[in-house]
C-alpha positions as CSV (number, residue, x, y, z in Angstrom):
1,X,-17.1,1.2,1.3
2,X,-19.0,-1.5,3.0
3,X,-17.4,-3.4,5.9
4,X,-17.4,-7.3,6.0
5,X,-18.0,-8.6,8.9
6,X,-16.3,-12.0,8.3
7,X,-17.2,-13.6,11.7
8,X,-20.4,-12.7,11.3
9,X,-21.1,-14.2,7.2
10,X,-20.0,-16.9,8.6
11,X,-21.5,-17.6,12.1
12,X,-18.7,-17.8,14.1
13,X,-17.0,-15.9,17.5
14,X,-13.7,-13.9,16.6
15,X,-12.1,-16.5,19.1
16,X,-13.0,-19.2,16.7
17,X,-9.9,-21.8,16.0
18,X,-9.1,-22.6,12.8
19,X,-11.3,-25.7,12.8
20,X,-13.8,-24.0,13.9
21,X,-13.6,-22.4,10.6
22,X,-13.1,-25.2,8.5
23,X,-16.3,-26.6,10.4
24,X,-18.4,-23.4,9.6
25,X,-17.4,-23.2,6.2
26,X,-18.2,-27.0,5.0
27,X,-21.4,-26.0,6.9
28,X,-22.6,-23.0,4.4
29,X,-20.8,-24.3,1.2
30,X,-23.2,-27.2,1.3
31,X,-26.2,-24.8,2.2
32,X,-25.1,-22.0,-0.4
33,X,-23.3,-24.2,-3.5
34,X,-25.1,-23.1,-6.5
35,X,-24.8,-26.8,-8.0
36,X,-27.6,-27.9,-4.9
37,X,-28.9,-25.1,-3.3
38,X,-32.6,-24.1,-3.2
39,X,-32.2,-21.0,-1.9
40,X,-33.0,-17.8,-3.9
41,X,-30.0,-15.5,-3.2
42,X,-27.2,-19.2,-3.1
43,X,-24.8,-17.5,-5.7
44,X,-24.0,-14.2,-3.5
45,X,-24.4,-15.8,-0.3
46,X,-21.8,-18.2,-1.2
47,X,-19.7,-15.4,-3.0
48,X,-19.6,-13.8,0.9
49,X,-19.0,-16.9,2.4
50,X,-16.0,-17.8,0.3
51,X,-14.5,-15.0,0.5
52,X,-15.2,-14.8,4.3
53,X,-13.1,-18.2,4.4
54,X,-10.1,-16.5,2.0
55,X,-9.7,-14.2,5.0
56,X,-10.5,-15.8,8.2
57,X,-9.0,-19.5,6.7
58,X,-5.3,-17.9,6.3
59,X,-3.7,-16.9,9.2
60,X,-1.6,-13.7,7.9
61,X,-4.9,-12.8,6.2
62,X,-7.0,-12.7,9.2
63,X,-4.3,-11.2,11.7
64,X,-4.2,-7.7,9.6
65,X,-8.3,-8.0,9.2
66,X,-8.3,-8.5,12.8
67,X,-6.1,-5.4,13.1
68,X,-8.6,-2.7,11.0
69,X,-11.7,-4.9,12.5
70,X,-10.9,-4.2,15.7
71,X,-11.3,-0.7,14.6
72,X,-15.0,-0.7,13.3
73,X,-16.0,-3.8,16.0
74,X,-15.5,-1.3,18.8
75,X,-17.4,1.9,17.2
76,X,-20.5,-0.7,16.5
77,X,-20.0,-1.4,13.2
78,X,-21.2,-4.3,11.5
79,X,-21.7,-5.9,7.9
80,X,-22.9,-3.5,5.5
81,X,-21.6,-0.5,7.0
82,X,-19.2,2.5,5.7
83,X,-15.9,1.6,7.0
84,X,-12.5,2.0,5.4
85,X,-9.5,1.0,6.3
86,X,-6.7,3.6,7.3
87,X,-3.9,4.7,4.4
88,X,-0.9,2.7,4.9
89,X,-2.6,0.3,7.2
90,X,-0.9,-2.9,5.8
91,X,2.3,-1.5,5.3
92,X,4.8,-4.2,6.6
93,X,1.8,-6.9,7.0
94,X,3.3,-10.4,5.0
95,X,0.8,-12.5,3.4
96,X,1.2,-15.6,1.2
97,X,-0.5,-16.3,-1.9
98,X,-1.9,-19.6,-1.1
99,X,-5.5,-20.4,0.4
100,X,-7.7,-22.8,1.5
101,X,-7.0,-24.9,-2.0
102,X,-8.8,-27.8,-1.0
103,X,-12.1,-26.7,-0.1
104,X,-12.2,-24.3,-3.2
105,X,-11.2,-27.4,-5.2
106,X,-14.4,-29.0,-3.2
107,X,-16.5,-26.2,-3.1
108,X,-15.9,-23.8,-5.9
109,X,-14.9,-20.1,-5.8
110,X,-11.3,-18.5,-5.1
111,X,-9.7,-18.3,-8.5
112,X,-11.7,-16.1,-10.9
113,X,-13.9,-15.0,-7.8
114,X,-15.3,-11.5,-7.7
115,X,-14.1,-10.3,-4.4
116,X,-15.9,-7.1,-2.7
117,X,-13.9,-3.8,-2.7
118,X,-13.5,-3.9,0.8
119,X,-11.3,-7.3,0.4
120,X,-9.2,-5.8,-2.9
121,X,-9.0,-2.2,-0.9
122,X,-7.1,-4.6,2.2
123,X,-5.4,-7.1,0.3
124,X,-5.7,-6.5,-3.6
125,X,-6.5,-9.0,-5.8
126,X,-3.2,-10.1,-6.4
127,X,-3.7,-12.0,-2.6
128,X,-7.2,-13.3,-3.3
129,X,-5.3,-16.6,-2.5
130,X,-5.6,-19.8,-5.1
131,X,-3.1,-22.3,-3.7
132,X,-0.3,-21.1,-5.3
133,X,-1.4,-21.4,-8.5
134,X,1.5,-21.5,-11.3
135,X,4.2,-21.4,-8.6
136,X,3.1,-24.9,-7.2
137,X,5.1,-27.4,-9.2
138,X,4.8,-31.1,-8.6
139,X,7.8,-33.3,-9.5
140,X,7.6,-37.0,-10.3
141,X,10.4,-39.5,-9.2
142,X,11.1,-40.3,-5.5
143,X,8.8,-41.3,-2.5
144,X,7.2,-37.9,-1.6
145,X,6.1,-35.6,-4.5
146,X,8.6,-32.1,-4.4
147,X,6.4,-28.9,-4.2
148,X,7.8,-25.0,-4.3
149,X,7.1,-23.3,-1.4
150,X,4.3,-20.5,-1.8
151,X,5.5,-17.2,-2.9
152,X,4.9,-14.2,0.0
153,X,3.8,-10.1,-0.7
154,X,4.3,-7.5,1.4
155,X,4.0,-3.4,1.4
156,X,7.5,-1.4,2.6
157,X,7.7,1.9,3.5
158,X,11.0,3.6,2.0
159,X,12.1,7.4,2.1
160,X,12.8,8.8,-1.0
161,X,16.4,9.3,-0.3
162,X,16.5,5.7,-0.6
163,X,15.8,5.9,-4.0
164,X,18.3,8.3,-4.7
165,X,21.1,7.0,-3.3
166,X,20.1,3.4,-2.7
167,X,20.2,1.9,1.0
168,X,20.1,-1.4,3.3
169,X,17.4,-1.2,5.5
170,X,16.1,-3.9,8.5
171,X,12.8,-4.4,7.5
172,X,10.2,-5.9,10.5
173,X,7.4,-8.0,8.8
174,X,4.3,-9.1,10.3
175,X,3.0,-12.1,9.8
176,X,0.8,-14.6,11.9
177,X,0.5,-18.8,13.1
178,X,-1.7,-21.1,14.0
179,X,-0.6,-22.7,17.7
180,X,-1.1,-25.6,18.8
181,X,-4.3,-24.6,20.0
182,X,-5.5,-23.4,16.5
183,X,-5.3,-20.1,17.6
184,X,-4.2,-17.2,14.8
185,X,-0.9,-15.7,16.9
186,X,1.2,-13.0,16.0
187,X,4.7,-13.7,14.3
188,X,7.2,-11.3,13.3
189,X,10.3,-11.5,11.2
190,X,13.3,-9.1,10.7
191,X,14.8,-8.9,6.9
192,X,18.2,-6.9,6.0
193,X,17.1,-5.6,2.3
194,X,19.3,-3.9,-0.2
195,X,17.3,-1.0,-1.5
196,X,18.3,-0.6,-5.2
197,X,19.2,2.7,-6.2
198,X,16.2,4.3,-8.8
199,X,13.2,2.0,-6.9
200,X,10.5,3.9,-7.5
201,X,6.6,3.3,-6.2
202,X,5.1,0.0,-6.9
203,X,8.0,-1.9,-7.8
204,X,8.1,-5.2,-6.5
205,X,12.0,-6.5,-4.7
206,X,12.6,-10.2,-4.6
207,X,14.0,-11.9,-2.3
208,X,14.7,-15.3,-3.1
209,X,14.0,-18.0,-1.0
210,X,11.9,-16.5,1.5
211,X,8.9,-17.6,1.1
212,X,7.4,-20.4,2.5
213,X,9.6,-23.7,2.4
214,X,9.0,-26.2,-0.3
215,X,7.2,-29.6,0.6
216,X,9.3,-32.7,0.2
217,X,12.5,-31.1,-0.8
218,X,11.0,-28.5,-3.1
219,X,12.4,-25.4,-3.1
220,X,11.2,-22.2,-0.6
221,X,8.9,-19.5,-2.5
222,X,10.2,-16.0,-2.8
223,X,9.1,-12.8,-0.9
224,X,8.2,-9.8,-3.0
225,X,8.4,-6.7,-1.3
226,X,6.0,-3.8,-3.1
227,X,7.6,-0.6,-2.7
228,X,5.8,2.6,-1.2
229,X,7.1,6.0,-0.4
230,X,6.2,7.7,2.9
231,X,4.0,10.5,2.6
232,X,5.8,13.8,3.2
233,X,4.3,17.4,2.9
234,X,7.3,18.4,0.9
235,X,6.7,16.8,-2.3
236,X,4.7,14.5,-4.5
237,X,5.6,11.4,-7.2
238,X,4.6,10.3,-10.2
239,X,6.5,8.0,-11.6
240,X,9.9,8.9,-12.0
241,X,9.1,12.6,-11.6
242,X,8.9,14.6,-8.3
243,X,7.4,18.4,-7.7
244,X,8.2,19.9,-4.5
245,X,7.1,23.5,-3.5
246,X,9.5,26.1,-3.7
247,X,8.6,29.1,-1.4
248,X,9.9,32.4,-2.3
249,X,9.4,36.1,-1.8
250,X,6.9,38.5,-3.7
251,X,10.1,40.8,-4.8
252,X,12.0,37.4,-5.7
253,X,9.2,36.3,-8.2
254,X,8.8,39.7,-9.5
255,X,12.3,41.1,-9.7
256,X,14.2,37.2,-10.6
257,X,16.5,35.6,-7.9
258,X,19.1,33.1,-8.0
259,X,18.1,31.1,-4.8
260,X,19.5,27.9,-3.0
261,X,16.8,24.7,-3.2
262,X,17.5,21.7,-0.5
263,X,16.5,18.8,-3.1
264,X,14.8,15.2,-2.1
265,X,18.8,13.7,-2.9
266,X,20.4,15.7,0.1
267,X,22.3,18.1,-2.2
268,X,21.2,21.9,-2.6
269,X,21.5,23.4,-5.8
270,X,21.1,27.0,-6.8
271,X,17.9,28.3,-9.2
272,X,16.8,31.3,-11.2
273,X,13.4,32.0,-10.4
274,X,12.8,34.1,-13.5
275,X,11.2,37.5,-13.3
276,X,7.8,37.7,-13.4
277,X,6.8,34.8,-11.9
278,X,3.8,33.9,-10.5
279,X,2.1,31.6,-7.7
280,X,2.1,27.7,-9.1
281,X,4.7,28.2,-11.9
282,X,6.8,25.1,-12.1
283,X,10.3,25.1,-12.7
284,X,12.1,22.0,-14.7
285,X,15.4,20.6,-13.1
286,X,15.6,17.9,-15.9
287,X,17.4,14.1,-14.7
288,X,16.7,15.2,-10.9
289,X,14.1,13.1,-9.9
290,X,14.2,9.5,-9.5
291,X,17.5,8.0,-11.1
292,X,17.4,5.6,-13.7
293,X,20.0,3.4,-16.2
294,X,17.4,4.6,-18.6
295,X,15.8,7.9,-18.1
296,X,15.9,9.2,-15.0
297,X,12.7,11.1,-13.6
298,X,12.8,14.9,-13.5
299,X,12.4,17.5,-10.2
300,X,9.5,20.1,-11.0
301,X,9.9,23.3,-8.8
302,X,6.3,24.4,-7.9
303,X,6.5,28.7,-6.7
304,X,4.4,29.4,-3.9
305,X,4.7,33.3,-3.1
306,X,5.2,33.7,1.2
307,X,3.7,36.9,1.7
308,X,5.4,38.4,5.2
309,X,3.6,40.4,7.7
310,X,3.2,43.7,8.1
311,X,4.1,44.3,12.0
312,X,6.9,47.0,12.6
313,X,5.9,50.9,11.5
314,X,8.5,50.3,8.8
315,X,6.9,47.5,7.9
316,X,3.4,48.8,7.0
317,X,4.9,51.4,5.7
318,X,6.8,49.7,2.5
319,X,3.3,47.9,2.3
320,X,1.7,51.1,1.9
321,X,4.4,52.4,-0.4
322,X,4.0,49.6,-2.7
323,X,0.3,50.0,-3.1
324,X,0.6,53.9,-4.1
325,X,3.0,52.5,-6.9
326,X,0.2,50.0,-8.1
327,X,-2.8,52.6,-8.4
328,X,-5.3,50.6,-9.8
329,X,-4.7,47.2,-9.6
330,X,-7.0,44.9,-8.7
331,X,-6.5,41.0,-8.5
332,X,-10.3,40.2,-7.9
333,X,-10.5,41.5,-11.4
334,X,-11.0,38.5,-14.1
């Protein structure tokens, strides 16, 4: 994926202030603008440039680019190189929806832009910005016009226990302000959240009212908080549905076993492991996987054979037995 320098497209220092910005960007818009531009590449020059200002122009935006930037700045990369940013790397990162609505309205771009998949792989299009859009109302009658605040987004990380049994968790945001030198400076919130019991990946939680405040009495946008499990080697989700491995013994999966399973809820529960079984078989617990009011997910037992060592005399020697009793066999054979 190729990494945008932002700084760069648009010609200023990665201490620039915010009006330093604004300056730079009126600057290109009126060199690149399709509508009076002479130059030959104006439409994807000013598709970089705009979407240069979507990041650098909003202070949450540019904190977390700042944050995987800082990355690529200091092994030499540049615009146009192959950079990605980390897995998880925005997890608890807030950003509001708005933008810089006035110089798109000026200018062009934002709504309906194509943005480049290094923007939608940090901030998905969801955030490309656009002032609001639908959730800016305007109301008529009184001295100041009222306007709803702008809704925020953010990535959580949950357990899955929590969406088993449901939890309150303290969730730390990070978000970012403009001083009063027009500096972009770090600022970080605290949230008590009620974790629903059956959230599963992707799911957005709303939290009324904290968003940003409303303009002349409006009322405060809401925060939605887009659910995502933390990776853990012991199982896998999709959906509703969850497979964990299941390790058992080369005489369990030939001979059958009832054995004890610790499942992703806390509880342990006993399963056959039916005779005959083989590496990758998966075993069906059906309504064990993520709860629902409506169906609920189910638990998939994947068997993965542990094969123990052969160390003590006795040892090799029940090895060895068991190979006389399987003259022939040969597993390389298709």
């Amino acid at each position: 994926m190729e990494f945008k320098d932002y700084y760069q497209i648009l010609g200023v220092t990665k201490s620039a202030t915010q009006d330093d910005i604004k300056k730079a960007y009126r600057k290109l818009a009126r060199k690149y603008h399709p509508d009076v531009s002479k130059e030959a590449d104006a439409a994807a020059r000013m598709a970089e440039v705009n979407e240069a200002n979507t990041v650098l122009s909003d202070p949450e935006k540019r904190a977390a680019y700042d944050t995987v930037g800082a990355q690529a700045w200091a092994a030499g990369a540049r615009s146009g190189d192959d950079v990605r940013p980390p897995p998880g790397w925005n997890t608890g990162y807030e950003f509001s929806e708005g933008g810089p609505e006035g110089f798109r309205q000026h200018f062009g771009g934002g709504d309906g832009q194509d943005f480049s998949e290094f923007f939608e792989q940090m901030f998905g299009r969801a955030r490309a910005g656009g002032g609001g859009g639908a959730h800016r109302r305007a109301h008529a009658g009184g001295a100041q016009a009222q306007m709803r605040g702008e809704d925020h987004h953010a990535r959580i990380e949950l357990e899955l226990i929590d969406a088993y049994r449901g939890a309150e968790r303290n969730i730390s945001l990070r978000g970012a302000r403009v001083d009063a030198q027009g500096q972009v400076v770090p600022d970080e919130r605290t949230l008590q959240v009620k974790i629903p019991q059956g959230v599963k990946e992707g799911q957005l939680i709303r939290l009324a009212g904290q968003g940003s405040p409303g303009f002349g009495g409006g009322p405060a946008g809401d925060l939605f908080l887009e659910v995502q499990f933390r990776p853990d080697a012991r199982w896998r989700i999709d959906g509703r549905d969850v497979t964990q491995k299941l390790r058992v013994t080369p005489w369990e999966a030939a001979l059958g076993a009832g054995v004890q399973v610790a499942t992703p809820d806390g509880k342990t529960v006993e399963v056959t492991v039916p005779a005959g079984s083989g590496g990758g078989r998966k075993l069906r617990l059906k309504g064990r996987g993520i709860p629902s009011s409506a169906t609920a997910g189910d638990l998939f037992l994947e068997l993965e054979i542990a094969v123990p060592g052969a160390v003590t005399p006795e040892q090799k020697a029940a090895w060895e037995a068991l190979a006389k009793s399987y003259p022939g066999f040969d597993p390389r054979r298709a």
